[in-house]
GULUM-933821 format. One line per 10 residues: number of its first residue (from 1); their letters; for each residue x, z, y of N, C-alpha, C, CB. Coordinates in pm, whole numbers. Each point is the difference from the previous one (the first is absolute). Glycine has a CB too. Example, Ala and Ser with C-alpha at 12.3 -4.5 7.8 and 13.67 -1.06 7.14 Angstrom:
GULUM-933821
1 = AS = 1319 780 -569 -89 0 119 90 0 120 -189 125 -117  154 -197 222 82 6 119 -77 73 109 118 -215 -63 $
end
This chain:
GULUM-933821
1 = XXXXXXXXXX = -1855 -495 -2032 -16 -36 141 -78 108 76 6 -244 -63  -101 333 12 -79 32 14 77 132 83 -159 -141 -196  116 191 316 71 115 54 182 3 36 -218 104 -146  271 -204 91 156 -12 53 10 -4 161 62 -145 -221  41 147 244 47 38 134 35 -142 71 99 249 -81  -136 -290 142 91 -88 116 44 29 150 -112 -143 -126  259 124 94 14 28 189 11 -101 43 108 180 30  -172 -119 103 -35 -92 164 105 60 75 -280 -28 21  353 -77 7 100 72 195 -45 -144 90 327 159 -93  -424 -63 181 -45 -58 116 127 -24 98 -238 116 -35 $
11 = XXXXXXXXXX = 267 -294 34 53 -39 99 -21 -59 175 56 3 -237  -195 77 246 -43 -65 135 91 22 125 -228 31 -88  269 111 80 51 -24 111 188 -46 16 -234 174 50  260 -198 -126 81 -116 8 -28 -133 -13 104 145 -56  -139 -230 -47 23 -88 -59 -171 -42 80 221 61 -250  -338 -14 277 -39 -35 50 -4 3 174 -53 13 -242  138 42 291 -7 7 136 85 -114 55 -43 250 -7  130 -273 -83 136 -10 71 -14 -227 42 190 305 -204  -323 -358 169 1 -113 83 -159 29 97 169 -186 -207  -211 307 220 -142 47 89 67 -96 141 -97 325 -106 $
21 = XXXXXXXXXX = -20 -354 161 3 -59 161 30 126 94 -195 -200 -42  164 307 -8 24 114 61 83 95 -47 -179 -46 66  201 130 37 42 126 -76 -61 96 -4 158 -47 32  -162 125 -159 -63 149 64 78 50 6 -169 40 -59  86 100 127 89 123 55 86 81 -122 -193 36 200  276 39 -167 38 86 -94 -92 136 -44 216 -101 90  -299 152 10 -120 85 -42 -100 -93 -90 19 153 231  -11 -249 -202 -83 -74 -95 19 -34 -105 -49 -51 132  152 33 -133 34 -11 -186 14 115 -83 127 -183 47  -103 310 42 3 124 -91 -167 56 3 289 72 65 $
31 = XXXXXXXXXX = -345 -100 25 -117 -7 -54 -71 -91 -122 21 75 216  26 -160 -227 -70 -91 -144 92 19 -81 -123 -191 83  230 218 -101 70 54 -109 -78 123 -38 226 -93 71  -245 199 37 -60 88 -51 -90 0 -21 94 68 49  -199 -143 -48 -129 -67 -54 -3 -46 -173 -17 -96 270  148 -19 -312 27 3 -86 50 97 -93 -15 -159 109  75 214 -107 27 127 -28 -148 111 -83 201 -63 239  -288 76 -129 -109 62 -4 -78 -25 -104 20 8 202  16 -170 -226 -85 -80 -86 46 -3 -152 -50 -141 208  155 199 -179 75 24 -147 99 -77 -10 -178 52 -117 $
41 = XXXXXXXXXX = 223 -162 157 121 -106 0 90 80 -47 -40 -151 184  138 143 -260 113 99 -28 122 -2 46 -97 10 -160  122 -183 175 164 -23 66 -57 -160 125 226 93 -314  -187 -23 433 19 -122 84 107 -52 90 -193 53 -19  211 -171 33 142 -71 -26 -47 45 222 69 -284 -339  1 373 378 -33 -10 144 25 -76 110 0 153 -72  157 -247 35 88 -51 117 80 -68 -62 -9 163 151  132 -221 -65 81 -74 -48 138 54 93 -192 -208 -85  292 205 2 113 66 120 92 -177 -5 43 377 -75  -101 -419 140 76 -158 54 -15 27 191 -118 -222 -265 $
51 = XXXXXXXXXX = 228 140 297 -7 11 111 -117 -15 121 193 -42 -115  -252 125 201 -116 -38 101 40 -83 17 -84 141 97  153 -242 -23 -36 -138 30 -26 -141 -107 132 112 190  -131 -72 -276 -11 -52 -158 -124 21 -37 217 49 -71  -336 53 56 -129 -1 -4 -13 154 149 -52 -125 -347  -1 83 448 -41 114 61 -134 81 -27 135 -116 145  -181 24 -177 -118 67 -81 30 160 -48 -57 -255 -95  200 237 -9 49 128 -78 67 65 103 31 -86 -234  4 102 319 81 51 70 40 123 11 -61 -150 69  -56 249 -110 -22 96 9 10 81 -148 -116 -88 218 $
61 = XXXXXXXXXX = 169 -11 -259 -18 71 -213 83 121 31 24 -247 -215  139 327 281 38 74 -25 -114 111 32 228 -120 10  -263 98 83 -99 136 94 -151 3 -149 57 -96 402  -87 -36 -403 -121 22 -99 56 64 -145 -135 -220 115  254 213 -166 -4 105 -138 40 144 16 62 -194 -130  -38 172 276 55 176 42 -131 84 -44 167 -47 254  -227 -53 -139 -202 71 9 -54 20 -157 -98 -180 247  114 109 -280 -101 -13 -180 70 98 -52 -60 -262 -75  195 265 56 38 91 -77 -61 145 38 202 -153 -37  -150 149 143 -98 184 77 -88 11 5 82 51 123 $
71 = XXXXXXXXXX = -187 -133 -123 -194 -11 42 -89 -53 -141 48 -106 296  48 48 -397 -50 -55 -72 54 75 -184 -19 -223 238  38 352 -225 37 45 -151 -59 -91 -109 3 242 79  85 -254 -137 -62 -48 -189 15 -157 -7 -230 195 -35  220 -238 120 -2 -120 58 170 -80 -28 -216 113 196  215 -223 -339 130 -90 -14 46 -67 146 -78 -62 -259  185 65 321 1 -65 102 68 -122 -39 -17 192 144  3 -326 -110 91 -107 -61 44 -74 136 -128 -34 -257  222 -32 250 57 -72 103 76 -113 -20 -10 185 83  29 -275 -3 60 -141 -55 131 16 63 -214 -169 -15 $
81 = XXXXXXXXXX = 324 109 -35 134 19 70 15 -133 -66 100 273 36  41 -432 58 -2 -86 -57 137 9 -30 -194 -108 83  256 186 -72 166 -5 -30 26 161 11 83 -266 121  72 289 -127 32 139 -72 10 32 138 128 -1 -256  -111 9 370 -5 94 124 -152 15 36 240 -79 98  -385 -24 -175 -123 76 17 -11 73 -115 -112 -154 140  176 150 -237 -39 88 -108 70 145 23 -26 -213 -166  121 229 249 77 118 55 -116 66 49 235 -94 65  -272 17 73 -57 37 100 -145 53 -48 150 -161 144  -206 99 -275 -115 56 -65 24 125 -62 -75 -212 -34 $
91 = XXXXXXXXXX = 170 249 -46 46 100 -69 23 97 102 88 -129 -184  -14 125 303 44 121 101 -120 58 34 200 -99 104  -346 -23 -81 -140 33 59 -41 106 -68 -65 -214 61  125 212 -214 -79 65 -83 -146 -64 -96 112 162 185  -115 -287 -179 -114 -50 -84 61 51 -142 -93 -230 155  -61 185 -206 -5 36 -190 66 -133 -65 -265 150 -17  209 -283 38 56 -91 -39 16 -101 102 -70 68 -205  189 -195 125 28 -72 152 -1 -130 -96 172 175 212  -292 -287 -109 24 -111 -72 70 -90 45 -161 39 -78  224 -119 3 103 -157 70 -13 -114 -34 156 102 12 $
101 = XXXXXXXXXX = -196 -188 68 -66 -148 -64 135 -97 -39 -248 1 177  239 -75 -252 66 -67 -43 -35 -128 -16 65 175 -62  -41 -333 88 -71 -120 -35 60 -35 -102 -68 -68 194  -10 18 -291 -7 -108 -90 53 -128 1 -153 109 -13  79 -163 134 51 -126 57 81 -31 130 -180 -36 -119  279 -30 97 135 -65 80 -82 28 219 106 -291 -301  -238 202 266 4 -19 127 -77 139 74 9 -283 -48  -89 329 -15 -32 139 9 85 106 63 -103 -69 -182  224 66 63 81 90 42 98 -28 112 -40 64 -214  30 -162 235 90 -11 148 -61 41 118 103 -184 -80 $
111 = XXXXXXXXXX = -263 127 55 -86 -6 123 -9 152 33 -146 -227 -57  87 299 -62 -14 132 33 113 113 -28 -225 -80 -34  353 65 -32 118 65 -32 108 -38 104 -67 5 -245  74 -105 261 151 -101 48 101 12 -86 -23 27 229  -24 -27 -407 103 20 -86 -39 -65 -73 76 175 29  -44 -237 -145 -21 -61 -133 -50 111 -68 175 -174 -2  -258 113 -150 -63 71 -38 126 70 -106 -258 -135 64  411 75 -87 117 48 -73 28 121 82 98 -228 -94  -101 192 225 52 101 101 -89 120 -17 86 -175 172  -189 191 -163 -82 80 -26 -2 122 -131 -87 -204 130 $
121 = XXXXXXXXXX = 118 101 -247 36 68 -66 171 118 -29 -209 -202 -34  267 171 124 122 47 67 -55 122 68 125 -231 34  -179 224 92 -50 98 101 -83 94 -138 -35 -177 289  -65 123 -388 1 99 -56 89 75 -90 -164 -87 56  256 30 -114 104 106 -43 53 92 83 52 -146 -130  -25 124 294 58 82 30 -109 118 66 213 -177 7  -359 140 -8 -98 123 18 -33 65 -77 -66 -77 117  95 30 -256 -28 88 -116 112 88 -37 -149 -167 -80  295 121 96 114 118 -4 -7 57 119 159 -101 -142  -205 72 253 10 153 120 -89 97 -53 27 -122 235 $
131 = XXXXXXXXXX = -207 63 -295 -105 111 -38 86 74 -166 -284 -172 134  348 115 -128 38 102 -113 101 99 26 -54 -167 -143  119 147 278 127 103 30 -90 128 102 250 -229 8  -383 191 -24 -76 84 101 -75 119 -98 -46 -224 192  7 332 -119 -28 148 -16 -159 -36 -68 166 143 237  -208 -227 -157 -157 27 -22 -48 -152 -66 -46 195 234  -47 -161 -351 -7 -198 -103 -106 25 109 49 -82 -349  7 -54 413 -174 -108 81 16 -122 -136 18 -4 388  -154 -54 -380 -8 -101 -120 -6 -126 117 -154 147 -247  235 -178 205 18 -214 107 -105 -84 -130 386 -45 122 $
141 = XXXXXXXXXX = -500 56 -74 -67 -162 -27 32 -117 52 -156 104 -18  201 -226 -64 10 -80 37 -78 -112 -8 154 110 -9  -206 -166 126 -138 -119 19 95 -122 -32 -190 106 223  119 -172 -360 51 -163 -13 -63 -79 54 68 19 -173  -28 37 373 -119 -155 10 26 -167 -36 -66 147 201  -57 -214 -163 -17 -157 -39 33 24 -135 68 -148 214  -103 260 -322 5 -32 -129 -98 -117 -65 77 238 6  -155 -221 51 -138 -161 -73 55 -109 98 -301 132 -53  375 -155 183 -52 -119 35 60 33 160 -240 -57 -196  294 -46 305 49 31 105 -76 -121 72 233 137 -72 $
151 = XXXXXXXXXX = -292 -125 217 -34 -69 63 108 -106 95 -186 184 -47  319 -117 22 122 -86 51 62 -94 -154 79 223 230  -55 -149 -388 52 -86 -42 -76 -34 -56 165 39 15  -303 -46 -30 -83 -21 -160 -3 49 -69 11 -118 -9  -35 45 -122 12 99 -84 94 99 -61 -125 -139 -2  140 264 -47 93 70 -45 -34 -5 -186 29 157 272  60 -167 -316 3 -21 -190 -29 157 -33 222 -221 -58  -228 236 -55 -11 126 -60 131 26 -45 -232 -17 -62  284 -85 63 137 30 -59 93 37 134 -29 -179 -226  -36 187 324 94 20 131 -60 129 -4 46 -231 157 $
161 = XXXXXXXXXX = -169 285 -115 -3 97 -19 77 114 -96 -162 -131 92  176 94 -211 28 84 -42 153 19 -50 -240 -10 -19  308 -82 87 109 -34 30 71 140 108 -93 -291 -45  30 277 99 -29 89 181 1 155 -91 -228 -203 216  72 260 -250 28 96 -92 72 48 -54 -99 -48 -1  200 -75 -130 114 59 -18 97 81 37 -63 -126 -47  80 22 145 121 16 131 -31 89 39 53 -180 80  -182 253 -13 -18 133 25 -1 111 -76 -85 -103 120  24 48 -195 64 177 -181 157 43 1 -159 -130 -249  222 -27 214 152 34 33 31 84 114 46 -204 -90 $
171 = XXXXXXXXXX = -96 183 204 77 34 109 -62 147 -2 44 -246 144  -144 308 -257 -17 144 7 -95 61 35 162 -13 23  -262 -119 47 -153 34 35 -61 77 -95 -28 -197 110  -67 279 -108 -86 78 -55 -167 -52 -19 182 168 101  -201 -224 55 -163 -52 -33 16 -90 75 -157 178 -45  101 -330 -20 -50 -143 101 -162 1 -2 222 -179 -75  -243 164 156 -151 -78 60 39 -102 25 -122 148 103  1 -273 -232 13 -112 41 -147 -46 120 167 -37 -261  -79 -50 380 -50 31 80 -88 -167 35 191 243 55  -301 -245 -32 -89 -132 21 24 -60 143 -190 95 -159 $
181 = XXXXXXXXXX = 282 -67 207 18 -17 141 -66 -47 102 140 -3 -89  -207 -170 20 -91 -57 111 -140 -59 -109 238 -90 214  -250 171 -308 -96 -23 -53 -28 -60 -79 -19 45 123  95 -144 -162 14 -136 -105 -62 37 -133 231 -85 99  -214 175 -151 -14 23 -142 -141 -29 -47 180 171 14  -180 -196 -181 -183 8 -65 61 84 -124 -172 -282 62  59 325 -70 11 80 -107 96 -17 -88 -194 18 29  168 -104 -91 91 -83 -165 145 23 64 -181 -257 -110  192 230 199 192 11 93 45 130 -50 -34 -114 273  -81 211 -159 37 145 -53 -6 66 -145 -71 14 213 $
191 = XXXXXXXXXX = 34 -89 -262 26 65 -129 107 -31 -70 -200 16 -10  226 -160 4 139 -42 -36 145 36 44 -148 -144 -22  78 157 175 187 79 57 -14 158 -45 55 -155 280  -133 158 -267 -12 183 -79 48 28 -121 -198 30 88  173 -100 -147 62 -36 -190 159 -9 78 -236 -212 -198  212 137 211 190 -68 26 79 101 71 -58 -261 48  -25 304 53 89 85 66 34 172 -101 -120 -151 266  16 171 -323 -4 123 -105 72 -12 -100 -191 41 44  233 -157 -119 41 -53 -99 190 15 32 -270 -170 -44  246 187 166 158 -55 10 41 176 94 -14 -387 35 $
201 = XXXXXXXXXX = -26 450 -4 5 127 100 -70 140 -45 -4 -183 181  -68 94 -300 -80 154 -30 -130 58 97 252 67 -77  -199 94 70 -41 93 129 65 -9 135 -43 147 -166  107 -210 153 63 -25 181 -166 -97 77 384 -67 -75  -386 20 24 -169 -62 14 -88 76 56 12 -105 -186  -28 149 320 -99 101 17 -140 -40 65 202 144 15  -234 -252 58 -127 -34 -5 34 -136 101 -150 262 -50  4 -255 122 -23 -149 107 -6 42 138 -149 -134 -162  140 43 181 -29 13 148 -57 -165 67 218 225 13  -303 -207 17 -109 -164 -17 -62 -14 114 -77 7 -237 $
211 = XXXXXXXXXX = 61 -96 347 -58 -52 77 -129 -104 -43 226 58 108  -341 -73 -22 -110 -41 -26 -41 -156 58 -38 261 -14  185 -309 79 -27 -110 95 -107 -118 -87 270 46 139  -264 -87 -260 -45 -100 -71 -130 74 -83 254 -139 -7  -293 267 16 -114 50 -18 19 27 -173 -142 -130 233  231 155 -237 54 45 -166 65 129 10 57 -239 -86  -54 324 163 62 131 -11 -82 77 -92 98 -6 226  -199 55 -240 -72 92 -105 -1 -62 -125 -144 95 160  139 -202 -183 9 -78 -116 144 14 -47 -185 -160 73  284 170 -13 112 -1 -10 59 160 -67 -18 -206 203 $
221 = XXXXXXXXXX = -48 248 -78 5 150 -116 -79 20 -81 68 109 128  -134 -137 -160 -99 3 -167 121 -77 -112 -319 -61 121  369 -11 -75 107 -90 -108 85 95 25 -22 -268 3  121 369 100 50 77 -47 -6 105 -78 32 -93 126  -163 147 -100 -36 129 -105 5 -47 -115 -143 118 122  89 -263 -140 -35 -48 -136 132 1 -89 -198 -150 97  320 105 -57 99 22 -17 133 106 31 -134 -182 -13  25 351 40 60 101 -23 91 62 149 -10 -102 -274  -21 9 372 35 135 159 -92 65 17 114 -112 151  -68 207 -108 -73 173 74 34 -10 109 20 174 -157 $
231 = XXXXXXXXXX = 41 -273 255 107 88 126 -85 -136 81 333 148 -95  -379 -147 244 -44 -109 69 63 93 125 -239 -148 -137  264 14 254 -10 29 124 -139 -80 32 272 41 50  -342 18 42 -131 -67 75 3 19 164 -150 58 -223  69 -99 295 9 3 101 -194 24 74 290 -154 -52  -322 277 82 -117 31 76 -35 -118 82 55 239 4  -191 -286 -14 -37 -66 64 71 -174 11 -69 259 84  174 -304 -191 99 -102 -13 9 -44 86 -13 -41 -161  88 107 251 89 12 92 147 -64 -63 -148 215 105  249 -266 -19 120 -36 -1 15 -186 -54 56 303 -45 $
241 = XXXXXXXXXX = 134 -268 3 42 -126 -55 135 3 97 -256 -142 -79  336 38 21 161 22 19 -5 -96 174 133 -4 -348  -45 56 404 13 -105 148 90 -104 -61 -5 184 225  113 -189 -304 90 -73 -25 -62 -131 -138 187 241 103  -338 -209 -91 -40 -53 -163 -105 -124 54 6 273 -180  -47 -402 243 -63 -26 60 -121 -26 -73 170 -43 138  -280 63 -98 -119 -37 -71 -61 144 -62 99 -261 -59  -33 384 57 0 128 -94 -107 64 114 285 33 -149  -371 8 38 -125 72 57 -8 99 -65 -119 -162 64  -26 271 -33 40 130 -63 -8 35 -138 -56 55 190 $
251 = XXXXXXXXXX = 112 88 -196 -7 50 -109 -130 -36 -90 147 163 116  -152 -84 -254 -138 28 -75 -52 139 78 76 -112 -268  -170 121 278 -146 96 65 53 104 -100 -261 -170 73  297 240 -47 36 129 -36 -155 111 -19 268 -62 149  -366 0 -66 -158 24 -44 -50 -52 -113 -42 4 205  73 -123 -212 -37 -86 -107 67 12 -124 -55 -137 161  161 209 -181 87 4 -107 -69 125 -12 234 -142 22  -206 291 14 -12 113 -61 -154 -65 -85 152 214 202  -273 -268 -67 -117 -8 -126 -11 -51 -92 -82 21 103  153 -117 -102 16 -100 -143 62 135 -100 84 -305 121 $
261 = XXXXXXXXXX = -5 338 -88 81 108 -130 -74 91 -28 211 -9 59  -269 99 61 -122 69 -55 -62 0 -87 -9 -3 126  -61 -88 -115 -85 -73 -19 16 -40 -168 -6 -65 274  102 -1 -285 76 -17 -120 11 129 -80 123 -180 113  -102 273 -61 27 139 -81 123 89 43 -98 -123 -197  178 22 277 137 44 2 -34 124 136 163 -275 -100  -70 378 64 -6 105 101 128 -45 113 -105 210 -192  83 -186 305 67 -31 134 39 129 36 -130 -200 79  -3 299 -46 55 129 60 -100 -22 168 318 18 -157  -358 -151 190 -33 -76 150 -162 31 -35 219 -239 62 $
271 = XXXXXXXXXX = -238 309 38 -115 58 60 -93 -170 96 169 326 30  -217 -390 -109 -32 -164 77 -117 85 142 -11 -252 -302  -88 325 307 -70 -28 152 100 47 84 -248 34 -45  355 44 -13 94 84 114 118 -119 51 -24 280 -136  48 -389 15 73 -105 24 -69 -76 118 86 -3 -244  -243 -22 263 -48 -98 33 -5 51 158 -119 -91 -243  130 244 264 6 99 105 136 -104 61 -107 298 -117  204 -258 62 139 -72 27 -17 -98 79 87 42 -193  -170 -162 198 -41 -96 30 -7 11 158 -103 -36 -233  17 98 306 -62 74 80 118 63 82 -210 29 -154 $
281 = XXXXXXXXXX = 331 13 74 79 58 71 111 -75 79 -67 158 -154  121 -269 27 71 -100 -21 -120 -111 128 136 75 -325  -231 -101 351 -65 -74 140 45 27 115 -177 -3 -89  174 163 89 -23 44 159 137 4 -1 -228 147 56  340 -166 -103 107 28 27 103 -174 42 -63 274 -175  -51 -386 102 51 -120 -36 -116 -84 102 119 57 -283  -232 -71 345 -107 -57 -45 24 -155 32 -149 221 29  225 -284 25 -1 -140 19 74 -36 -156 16 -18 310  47 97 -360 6 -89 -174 -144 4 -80 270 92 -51  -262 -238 -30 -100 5 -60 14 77 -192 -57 -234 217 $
291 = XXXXXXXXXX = -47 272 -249 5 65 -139 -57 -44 -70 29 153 50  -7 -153 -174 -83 -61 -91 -40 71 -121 95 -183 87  -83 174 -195 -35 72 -153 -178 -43 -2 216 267 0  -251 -299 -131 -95 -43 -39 -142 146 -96 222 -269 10  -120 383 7 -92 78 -53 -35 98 151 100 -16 -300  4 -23 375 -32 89 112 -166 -59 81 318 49 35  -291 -181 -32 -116 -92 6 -128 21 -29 147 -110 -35  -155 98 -61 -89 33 -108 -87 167 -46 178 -208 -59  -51 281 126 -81 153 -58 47 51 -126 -215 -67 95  259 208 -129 -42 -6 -136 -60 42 -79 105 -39 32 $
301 = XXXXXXXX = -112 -92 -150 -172 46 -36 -45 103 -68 -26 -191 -7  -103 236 28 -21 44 -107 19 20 -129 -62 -34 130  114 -72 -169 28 17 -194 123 54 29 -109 -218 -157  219 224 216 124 37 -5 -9 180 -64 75 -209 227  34 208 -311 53 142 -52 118 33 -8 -150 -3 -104  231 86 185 94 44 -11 65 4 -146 -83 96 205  253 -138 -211 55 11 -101 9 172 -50 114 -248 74  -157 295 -192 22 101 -35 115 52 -42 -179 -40 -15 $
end
């Protein structure tokens, strides 16, 4: 455990912007991207190529990966596309990787797809044979959201989950993130769909992605490490949550996670006072959203030691 690697792709400014009361500017987000950045973050998920009147919030994702890419060297750019004309439209931008959510559950996926979750698995066959007739490999992550649990159908089985998975290996996927959508999960969950889902997919298994609404997100990733992911999405300041997901609040503290891992031993690469800088940047650009994280709170302490 001691010194291994975990990656972080900071999803704030998508996944957390995209239900803000506000909007920010587009100088403003390339400013806290480039803040993050600064801080060491390695890959951040920037935008979403879904239609402006669908989240306006994003509206601006083509113009924001133009900018990062030119202002921001070294820097993974990631982007969400929900069907194969945003996954085009991500690839033409030029991002590094492009993610695509997918539901788990029936009512989920209508609310936020307008497709079945069968259908879905369709649209991905046919985004995974266009990225393969293409010049340049982008890697399509695919988010299983409502994998623990949907606030429209209840509960989701493990056996649905990994049902879903299947269906996505077949159809040629490369990497799923199983995704906590509105927070539901406890520990013992995540560890069990993790088994199940690994058991049946292997390495197509590439990490989580966990919301904090029920105050189990860090706990949640401790049961993932415990059971062998390296790969998290987090969210600065837990920020976000789905518009189509009701009750879905934000991400895990993307502050609170690197220190926990730190902390733990695990190396990040995340520079935490330069993260906490972020903070500061991510205000003046946002300030009527509220922020949260519990180490940002708190300070950090003294005993803390960087993972070696």
């Amino acid at each position: 455990m001691s010194g291994e690697f975990v990656s972080i792709c900071e999803v704030g400014p998508r996944d957390g912007l995209q239900i803000a009361k506000t909007r920010m500017t587009t100088d403003d987000k390339v400013a806290w991207i480039k803040s993050l950045a600064a801080a060491g973050i390695p890959e951040i998920e920037v935008g979403s190529y879904v239609p402006p009147r669908v989240i306006p919030q994003l509206a601006d994702t083509a113009e924001i990966v133009a900018r990062v890419l030119a202002e921001v060297p070294g820097l993974v750019v990631q982007a969400l596309a929900p069907n194969l004309r945003g996954a085009q439209n991500a690839y033409n931008g030029g991002v590094h990787k492009i993610s695509m959510p997918i539901s788990v559950s029936e009512g989920h996926s209508k609310a936020n797809l307008n497709r079945t979750p069968a259908q879905s698995i369709e649209v991905m066959k046919e985004v995974m044979a266009w990225m393969k007739a293409q010049e340049r490999h982008v890697p399509v992550i695919v988010g299983a959201s409502t994998a623990f649990g949907c606030s429209l159908d209840g509960v989701v089985s493990t056996a649905q989950t990994v049902a879903m998975c299947e269906g996505l290996a077949k159809a040629g996927v490369e990497h799923i993130m199983l995704a906590d959508t509105v927070g539901y999960a406890h520990p013992a969950q995540v560890k069990e769909v993790v088994r199940a889902v690994r058991e049946a997919v292997g390495p197509v298994l590439y990490g989580l992605h966990l919301h904090d609404t029920c105050g189990l997100g860090i706990a949640n990733a401790l049961a993932g490490l415990e059971e062998g992911v390296r790969a998290f999405d987090s969210c600065l300041a837990g920020l976000g949550g789905c518009p189509y997901a009701p009750g879905a609040s934000g991400n895990v503290v993307t502050e609170d996670l690197v220190f926990m891992l730190e902390s733990m031993g695990f190396r990040t690469g995340i520079d935490i006072p330069k993260l906490l800088e972020s903070r500061t940047v991510l205000h003046a650009g946002l300030p009527a959203e509220p922020m949260h994280g519990q180490m940002p709170k708190a300070g950090l302490p003294p005993t803390f030691r960087k993972a070696a």
